[in-house]
C-alpha positions as CSV (number, residue, x, y, z in Angstrom):
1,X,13.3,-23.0,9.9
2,X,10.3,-23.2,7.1
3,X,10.2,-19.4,7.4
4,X,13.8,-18.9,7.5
5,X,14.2,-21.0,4.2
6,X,11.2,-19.7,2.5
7,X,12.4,-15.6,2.9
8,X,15.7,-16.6,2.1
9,X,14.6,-18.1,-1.0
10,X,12.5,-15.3,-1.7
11,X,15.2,-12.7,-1.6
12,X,17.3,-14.8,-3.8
13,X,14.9,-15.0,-6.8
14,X,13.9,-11.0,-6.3
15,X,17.5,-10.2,-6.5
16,X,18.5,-12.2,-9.5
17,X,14.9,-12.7,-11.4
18,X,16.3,-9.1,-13.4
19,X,18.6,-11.0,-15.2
20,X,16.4,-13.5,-16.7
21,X,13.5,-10.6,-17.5
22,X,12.5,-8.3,-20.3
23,X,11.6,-4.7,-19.9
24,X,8.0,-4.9,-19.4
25,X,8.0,-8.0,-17.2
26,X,10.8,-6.2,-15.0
27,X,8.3,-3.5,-15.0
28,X,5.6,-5.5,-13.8
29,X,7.6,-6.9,-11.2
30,X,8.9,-3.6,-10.1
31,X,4.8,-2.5,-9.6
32,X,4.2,-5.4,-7.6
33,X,6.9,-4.6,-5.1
34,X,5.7,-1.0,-4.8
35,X,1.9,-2.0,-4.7
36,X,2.9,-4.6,-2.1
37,X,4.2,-1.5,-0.1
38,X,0.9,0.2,-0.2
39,X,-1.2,-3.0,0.7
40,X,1.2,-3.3,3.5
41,X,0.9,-0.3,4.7
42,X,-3.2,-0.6,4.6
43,X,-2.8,-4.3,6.3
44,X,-1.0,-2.6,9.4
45,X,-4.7,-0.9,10.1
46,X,-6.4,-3.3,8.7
47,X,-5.2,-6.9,9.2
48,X,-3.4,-5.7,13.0
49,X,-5.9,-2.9,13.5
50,X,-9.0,-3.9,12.6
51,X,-9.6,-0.4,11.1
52,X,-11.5,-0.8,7.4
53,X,-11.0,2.0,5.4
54,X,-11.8,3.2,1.6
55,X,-9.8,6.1,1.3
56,X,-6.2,5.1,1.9
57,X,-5.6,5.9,-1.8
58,X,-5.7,9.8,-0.5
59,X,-2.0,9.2,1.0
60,X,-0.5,7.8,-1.7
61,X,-1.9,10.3,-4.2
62,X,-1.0,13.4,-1.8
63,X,2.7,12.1,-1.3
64,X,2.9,11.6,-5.7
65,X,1.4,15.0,-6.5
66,X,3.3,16.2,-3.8
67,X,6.9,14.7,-5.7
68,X,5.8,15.3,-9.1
69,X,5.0,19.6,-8.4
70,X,8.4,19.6,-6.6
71,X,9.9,17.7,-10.0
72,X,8.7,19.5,-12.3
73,X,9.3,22.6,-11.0
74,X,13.3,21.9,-11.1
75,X,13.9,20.1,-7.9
76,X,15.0,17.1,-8.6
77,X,16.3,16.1,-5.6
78,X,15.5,12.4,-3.8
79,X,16.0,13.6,-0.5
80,X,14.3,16.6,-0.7
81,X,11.2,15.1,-2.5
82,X,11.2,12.0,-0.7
83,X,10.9,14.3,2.8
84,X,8.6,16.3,1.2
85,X,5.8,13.6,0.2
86,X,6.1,11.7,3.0
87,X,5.7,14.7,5.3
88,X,2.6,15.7,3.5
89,X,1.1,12.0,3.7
90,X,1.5,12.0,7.1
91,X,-0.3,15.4,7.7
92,X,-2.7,14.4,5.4
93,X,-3.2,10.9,7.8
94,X,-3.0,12.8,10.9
95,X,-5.6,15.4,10.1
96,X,-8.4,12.6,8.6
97,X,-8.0,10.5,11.5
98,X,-8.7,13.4,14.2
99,X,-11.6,13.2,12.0
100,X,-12.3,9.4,11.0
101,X,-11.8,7.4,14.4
102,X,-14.0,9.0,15.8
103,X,-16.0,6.3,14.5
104,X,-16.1,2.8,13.1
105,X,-17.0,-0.1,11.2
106,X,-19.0,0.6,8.3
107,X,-19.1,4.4,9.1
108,X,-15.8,4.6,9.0
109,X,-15.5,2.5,5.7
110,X,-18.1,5.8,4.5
111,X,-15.6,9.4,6.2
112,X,-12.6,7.6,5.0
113,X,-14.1,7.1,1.8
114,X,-15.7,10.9,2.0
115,X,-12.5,12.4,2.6
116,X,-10.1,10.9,-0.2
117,X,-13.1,12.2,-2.3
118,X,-12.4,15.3,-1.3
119,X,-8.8,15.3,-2.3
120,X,-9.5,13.4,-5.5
121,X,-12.3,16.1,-6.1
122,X,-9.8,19.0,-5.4
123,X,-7.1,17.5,-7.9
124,X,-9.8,16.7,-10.9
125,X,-10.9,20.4,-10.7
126,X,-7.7,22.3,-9.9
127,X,-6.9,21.8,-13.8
128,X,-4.2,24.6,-13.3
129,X,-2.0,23.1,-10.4
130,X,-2.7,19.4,-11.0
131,X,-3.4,18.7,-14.5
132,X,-7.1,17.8,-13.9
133,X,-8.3,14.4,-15.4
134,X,-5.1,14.9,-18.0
135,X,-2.5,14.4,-14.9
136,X,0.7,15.7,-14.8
137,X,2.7,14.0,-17.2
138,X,6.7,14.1,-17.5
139,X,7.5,13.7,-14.1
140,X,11.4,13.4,-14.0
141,X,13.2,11.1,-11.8
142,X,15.5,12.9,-9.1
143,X,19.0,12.5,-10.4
144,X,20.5,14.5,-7.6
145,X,20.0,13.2,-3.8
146,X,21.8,9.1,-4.6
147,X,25.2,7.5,-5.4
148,X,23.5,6.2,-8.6
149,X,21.0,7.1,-11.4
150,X,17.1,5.8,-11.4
151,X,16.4,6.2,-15.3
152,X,17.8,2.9,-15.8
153,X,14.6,0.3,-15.4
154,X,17.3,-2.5,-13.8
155,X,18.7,-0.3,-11.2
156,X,15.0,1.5,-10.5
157,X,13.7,-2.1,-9.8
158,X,16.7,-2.9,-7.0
159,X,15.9,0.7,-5.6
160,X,12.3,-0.5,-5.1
161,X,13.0,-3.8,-3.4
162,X,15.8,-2.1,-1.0
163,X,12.7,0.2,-0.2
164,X,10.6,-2.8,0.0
165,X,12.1,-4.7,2.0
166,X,13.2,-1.9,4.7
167,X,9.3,-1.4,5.0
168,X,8.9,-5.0,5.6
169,X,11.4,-5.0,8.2
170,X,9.9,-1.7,9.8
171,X,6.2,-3.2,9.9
172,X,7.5,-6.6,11.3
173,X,9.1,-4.2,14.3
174,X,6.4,-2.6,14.8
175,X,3.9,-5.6,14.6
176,X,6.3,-7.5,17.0
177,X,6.4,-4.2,19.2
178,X,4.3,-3.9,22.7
179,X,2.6,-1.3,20.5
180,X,2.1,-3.9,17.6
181,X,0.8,-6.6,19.9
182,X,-1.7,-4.2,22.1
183,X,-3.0,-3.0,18.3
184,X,-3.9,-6.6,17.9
185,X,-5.8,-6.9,20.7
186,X,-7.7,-3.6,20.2
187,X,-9.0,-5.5,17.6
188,X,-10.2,-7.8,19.1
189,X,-11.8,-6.5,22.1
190,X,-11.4,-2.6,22.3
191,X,-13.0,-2.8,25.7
192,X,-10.7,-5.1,27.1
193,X,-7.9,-2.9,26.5
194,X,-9.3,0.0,28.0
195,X,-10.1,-2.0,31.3
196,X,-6.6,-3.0,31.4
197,X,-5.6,0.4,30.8
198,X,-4.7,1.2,27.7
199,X,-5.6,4.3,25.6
200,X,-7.0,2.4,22.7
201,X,-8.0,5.8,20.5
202,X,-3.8,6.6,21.0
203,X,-2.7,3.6,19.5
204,X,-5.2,3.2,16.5
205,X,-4.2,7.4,15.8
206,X,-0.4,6.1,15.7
207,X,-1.0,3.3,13.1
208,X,-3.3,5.4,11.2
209,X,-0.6,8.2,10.8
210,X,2.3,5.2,10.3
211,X,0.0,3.8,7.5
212,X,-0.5,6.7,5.9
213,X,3.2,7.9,6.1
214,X,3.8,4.4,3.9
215,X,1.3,4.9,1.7
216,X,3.3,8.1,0.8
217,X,6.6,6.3,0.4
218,X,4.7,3.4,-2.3
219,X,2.7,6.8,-4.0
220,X,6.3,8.7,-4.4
221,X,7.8,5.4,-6.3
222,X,4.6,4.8,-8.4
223,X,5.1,8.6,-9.6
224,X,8.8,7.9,-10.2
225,X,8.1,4.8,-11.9
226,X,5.3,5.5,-14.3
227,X,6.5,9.4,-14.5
228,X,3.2,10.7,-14.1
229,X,0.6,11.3,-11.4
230,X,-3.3,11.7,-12.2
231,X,-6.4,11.8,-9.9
232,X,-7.0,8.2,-10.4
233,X,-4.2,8.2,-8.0
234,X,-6.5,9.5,-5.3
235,X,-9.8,7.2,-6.4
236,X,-11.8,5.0,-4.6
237,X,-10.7,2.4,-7.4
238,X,-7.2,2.3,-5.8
239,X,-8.5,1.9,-2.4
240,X,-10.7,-0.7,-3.1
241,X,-8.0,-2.1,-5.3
242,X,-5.9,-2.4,-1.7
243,X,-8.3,-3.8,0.1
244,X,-8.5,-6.6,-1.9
245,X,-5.0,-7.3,-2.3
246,X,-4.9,-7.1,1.2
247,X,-8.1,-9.9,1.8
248,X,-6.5,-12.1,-1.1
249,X,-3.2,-12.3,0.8
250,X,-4.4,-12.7,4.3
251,X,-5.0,-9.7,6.5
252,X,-2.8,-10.0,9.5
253,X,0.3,-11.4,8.0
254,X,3.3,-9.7,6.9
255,X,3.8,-11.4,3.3
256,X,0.0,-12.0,2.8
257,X,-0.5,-8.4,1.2
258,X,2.7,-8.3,-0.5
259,X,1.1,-12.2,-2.1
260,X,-1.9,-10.6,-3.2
261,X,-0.5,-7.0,-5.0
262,X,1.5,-9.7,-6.9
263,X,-1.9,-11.9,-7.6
264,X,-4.0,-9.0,-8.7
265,X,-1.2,-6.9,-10.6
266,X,-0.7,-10.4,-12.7
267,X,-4.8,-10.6,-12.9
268,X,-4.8,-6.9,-14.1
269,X,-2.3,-7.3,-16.8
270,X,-4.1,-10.7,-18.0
271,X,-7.6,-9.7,-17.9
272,X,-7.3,-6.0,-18.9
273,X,-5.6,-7.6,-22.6
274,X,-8.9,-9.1,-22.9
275,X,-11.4,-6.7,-21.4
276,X,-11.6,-3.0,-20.1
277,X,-13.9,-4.3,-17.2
278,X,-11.7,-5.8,-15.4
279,X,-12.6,-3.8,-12.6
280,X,-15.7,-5.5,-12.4
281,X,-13.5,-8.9,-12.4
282,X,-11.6,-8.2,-9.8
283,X,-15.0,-7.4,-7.3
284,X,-16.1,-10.5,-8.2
285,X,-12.9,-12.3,-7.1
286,X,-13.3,-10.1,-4.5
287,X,-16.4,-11.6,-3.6
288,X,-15.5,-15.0,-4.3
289,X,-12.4,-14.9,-1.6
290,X,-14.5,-13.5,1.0
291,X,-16.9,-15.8,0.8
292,X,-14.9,-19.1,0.6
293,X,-11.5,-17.9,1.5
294,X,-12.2,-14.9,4.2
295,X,-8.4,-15.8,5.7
296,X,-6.8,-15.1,2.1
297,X,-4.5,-17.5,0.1
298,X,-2.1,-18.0,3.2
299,X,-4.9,-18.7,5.6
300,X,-6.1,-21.7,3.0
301,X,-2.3,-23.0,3.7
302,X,-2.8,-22.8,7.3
303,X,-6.1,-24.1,7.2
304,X,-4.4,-27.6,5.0
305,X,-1.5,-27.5,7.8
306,X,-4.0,-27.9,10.8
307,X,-6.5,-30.5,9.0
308,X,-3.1,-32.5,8.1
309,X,-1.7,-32.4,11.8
310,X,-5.6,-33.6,12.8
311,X,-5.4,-36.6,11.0
């Protein structure tokens, strides 16, 4: 019922918050929702997983250079573009984990991390196709492909939490799937699994190839939203930036990443007006919550529920 009344609650005030908002706040708001895709997407090998990584930023900057070469060439179409990054994040996520799983832990924190480098490297150099460290500026949003126009900021933002919330729903199927819960318990004892007969490799290649196709949908709204895509879109930076929102939140939980792309997009904008380090600010809160909050902000709440139902 708590649930029932919280979600409800949320969905209210993310469908009528528009009205009461300015340009840029809307805009924040709008690059919560689509980071809170991405940090989803991550949690699904991560939090249900148990599969680290430090290169999911190569999906979401494949599926937006991807969008914006087919835009800016005179496509303009939603369909056509949205098919078209998403199938090319997904290839990209199917080729690196042939090659990633075949290890883990910290070594495959360092090939996941080796490969986005590799696309990030390819997109700083190849000045020509992708702009080099300039980007590719301009991007158009599709006006062909929908019942409705996306250059209004208002009617972008409700396109972004229909998307939003349809990968929400997706990931809580497949969390709540037989595939979902045998993921969990691959992460928590891979051997188990096998004994009892499952092929464990299988079902961590399927979530890594989901993931990455997600990652593709939040990188081809982050290109149509900011209408530009650069290499930074491919960096370690962004990865990292994921795995923190997803550890802030609560790996494992549906809204916990979703909670922490808002807390860190709010940090970013608040810290960044009075510093250009913020990166360096947001490792140390990085630190800080793995150290004293290694469950995220909604493991804290569960942690207060338990101690009160002890007493």
């Amino acid at each position: 019922m708590t649930a029932a009344l919280v979600t409800g609650a949320a969905a209210v005030f993310l469908g009528l918050v528009p009205l009461a908002l300015g340009s840029y706040h809307l805009g924040l708001l709008t690059k919560m929702l689509i980071l809170a895709i991405f940090a989803m997407s991550l949690n699904l090998i991560l939090g249900y997983g148990g599969l680290p990584s430090l290169g999911h930023a190569a999906y979401f900057g494949i599926a937006g250079y991807t969008v914006a070469l087919l835009a800016r060439r005179g496509l303009e179409h939603f369909w056509l573009e949205l098919v078209a990054g998403i199938v090319a994040a997904t290839a990209t996520a199917a080729l690196f984990g042939l090659l990633a799983l075949r290890t883990s832990g910290a070594y495959l924190l360092m090939i996941t991390l080796a490969l986005a480098q590799v696309l990030w490297g390819i997109a700083y150099g190849w000045r020509s196709l992708t702009g080099g460290d300039d980007g590719l500026p301009g991007v158009p949003r599709p006006v062909a492909g929908l019942p409705w126009r996306l250059d209004d900021g208002v009617r972008f933002y409700y396109f972004v939490l229909v998307v939003f919330v349809l990968a929400m729903a997706c990931l809580w199927l497949v969390v709540r799937s037989p595939f979902g819960r045998a993921l969990i318990g691959i992460r928590e004892s891979e051997r188990r699994m096998e004994v009892l007969g499952y092929n464990t490799w299988a079902h961590k290649y399927v979530a890594f190839v989901i993931a990455g196709a997600l990652a593709g949908v939040a990188g081809i709204l982050f290109v149509y939203d900011n209408r530009f895509v650069s290499p930074v879109y491919l960096s370690v930076v962004l990865s990292a930036t994921g795995l923190i929102m997803v550890i802030l939140g609560g790996a494992g939980t549906l809204v916990g990443p979703a909670l922490g792309s808002a807390v860190i997009v709010f940090l970013e904008n608040l810290i960044s007006a009075h510093t250009q380090r913020w990166p360096l600010i947001l490792g140390i809160i990085y630190i800080a919550v793995t150290l004293f909050a290694p469950a995220g902000l909604l493991g804290l709440r569960w942690r207060r529920r338990r101690a009160v139902r002890a007493r």
